[in-house]
N, C-alpha and C positions, 0 to 999 in steps of 0.2 A: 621214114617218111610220114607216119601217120603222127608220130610223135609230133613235128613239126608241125603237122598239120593241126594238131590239137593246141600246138601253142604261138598258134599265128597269129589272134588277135593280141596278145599279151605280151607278143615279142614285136610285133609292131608300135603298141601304146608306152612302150619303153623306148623303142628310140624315137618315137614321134617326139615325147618329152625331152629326149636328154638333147636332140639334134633340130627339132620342127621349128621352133620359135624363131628361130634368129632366118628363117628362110620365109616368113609369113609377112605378106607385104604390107605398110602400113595401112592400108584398107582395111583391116581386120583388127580392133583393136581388141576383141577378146581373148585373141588368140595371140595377142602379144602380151595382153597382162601376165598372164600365167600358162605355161607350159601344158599345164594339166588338163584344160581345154582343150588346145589342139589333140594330146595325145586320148583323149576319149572320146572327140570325134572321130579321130583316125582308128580306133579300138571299136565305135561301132560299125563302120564300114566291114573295117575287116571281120568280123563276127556274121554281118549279111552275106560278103564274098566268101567266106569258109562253109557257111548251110548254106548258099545256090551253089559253090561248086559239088559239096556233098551230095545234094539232090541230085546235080542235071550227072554227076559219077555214076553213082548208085541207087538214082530214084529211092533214096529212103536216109532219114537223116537219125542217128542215135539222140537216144531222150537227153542227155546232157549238154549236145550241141546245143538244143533246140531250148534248153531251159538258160543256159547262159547267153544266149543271143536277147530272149525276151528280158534278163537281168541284165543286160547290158544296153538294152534300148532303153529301158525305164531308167534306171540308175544315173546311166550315161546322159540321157535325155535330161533328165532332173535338174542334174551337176550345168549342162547346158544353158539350161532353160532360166534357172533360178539364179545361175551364176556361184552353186557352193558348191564346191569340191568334195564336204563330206561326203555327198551321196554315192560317187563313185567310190571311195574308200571303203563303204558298206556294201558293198557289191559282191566283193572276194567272202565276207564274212557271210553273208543271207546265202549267198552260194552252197558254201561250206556246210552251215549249219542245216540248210534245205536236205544235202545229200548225206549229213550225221542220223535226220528226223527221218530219213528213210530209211535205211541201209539198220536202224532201231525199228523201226515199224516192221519190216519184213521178220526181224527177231521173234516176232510174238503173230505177224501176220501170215497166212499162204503155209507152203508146205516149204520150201526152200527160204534160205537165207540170200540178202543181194548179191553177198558176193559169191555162193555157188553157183545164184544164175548165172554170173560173167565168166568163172574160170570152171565153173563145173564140168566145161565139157575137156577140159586141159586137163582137170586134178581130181584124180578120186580120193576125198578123205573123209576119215570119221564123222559122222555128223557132229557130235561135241567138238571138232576141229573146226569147220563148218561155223558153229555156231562162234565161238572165240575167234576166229579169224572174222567174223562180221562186227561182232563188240567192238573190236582194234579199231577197225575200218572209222566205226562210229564215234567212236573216242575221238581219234585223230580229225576227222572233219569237224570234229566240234570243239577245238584245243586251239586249230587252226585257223579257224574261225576268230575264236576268242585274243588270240595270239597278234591276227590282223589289225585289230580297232587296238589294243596295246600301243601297236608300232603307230597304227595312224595317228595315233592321240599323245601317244608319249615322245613322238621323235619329228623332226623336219618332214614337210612332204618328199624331198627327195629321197631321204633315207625310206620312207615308207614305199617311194616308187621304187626302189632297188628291191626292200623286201619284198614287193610283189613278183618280182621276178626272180630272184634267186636266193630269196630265203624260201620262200612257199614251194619253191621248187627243190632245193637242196633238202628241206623238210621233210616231202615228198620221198626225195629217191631213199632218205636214209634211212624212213618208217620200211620205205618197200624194202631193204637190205636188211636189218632186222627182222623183217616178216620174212624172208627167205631161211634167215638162220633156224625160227622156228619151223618154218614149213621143211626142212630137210629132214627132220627128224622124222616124217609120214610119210617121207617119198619111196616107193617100190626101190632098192636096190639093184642097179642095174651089173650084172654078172659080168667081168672078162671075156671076149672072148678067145677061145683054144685054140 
């Protein structure tokens, strides 16, 4: 559920685009030039409706909800406003790379690494384990980053709107499935039992 819920403004701004247009009355001519429109207005609603449902849930919202809502107002706002599409295309990228320059900053800053604050209380491993399992994190955010403005630049918007959904996401599970293969090799060995 949480899954979903983490990728509900991006699974909405998907088929807003693939489906919205042809349902938007001619009253609206912005949103009948291009697709990309509707679907990043519909993408920042759904980013306001995901942090007030979070709050009025659990009166407290996680720093990443809260930081891609404000990149998806500005960004999304921008692309709106200005009428250019880049601006949303650099959204997934300033993202990415935001949560690379952290996830490195914690490397050198504080006592723990980012990502021992999140799974720390799940995993007990080496700190040099610790610290390489943070590098990866940071690598990949900023690969993926890099990776986004390629596709936006090099390929059709549509293909870029597909990668935003299941390439970044296929990306995603396949770094975590590899980072599983190494992470087994630390994990306590759990005994038969008799």
């Amino acid at each position: 559920m949480k899954l979903l819920l983490d990728f509900f403004p991006i699974l909405l701004f998907f088929i807003a685009y693939k489906l919205g247009a042809g349902w938007v009355p001619d009253d609206y001519p912005l949103f009948k030039e291009n697709p990309i429109y509707l679907a990043t207005l519909v993408a920042i609603v759904a980013s306001v409706l995901q942090v007030s449902y979070l709050w009025l849930k659990h009166r407290k919202v996680e720093n990443m909800h809260l930081v891609s809502l404000v990149l998806i107002v500005v960004f999304g706002g921008a692309t709106l406003f200005l009428r250019d599409p880049q601006f949303i295309k650099w959204k997934p990228t300033v993202l990415n790379w935001l949560f690379g320059t952290v996830f490195l900053g914690s490397q050198v800053i504080g006592r723990k690494t980012m990502i021992e604050r999140m799974l720390g209380g799940q995993l007990e491993l080496p700190a040099l384990v610790w610290g390489r399992l943070n590098l990866a994190w940071a690598a990949f955010f900023i690969v993926i980053g890099g990776v986004n403005l390629y596709v936006a630049y090099q390929f059709e918007e549509q293909v870029w709107v597909n990668f935003k959904l299941f390439g970044m996401l296929g990306l995603t599970f396949l770094f975590v499935i590899l980072q599983s293969f190494y992470l087994s090799r630390y994990l306590p060995e759990t005994k038969p039992e008799e």
